[in-house]
C-alpha positions in Angstrom: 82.4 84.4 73.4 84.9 82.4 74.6 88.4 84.1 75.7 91.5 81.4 74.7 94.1 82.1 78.3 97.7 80.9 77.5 99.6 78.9 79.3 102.9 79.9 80.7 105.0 76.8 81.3 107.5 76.4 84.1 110.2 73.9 84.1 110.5 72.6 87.4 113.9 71.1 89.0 113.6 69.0 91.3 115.9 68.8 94.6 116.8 73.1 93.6 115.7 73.6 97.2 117.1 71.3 99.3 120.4 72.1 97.3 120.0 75.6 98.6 119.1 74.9 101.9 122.3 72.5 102.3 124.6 75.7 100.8 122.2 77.8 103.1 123.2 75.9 106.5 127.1 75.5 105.3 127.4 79.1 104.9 126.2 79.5 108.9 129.1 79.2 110.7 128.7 76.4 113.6 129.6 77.9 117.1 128.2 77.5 120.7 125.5 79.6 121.9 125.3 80.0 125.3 122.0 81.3 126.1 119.1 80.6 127.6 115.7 81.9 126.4 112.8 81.2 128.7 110.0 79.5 127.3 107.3 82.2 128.6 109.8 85.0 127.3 106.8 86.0 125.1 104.1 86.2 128.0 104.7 90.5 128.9 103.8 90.7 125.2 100.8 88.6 125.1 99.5 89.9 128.0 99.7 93.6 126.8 98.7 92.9 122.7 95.9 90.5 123.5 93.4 92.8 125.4 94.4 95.4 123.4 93.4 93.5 119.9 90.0 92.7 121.9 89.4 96.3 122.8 89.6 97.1 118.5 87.9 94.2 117.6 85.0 94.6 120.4 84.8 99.0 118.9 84.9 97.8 115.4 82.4 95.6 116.1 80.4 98.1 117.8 80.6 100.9 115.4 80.5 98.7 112.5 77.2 100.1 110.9 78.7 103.9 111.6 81.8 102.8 109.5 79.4 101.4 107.0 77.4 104.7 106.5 80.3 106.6 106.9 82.0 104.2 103.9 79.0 104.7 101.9 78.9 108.1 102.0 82.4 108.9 101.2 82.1 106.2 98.0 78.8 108.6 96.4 80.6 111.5 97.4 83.6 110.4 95.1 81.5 108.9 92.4 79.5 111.9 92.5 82.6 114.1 92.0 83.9 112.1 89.2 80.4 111.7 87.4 80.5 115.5 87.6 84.2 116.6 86.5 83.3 114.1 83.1 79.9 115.5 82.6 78.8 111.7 81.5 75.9 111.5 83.7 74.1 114.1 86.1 70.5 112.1 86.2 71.7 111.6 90.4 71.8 107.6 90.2 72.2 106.2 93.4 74.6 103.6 94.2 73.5 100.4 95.6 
């Protein structure tokens, strides 16, 4: 059986966003900025949120077949409890 999808069409106007970038950067007022912002401003953070992300992804990585068991268990846990409360099925299929 073959399911028919309809088509929603879009009109599509061309030059819509460059018309509101242009009333984008006129509504930005134009003033001097004196500032300097040094290119290695972001180096403290990198330094700190890099090992940090390698330290997750090395324990994840490590306990990954934990998590697994520990996923699988909690999913037949809940499927058993809602097989139960409906009283559909009690022959104790296991999920794959």
């Amino acid at each position: 059986m073959r399911v028919e999808r309809s088509r929603v069409t879009r009109r599509s106007y061309p030059g819509i966003g460059m018309l509101l970038l242009a009333a984008a950067l006129a509504a930005v007022p134009l003033s001097s900025a004196y500032a300097y912002i040094d290119p290695n401003s972001a180096g403290p953070l990198y330094q700190l949120l890099f090992p940090l992300f390698i330290a997750v992804a090395g324990a994840l990585a490590a306990l990954r077949r934990i998590l697994k068991q520990l996923w699988l268990r909690a999913v037949r846990a809940c499927v058993g409890f809602f097989r139960h409360e409906r009283g559909s099925s009690t022959d104790g299929e296991d999920l794959p």
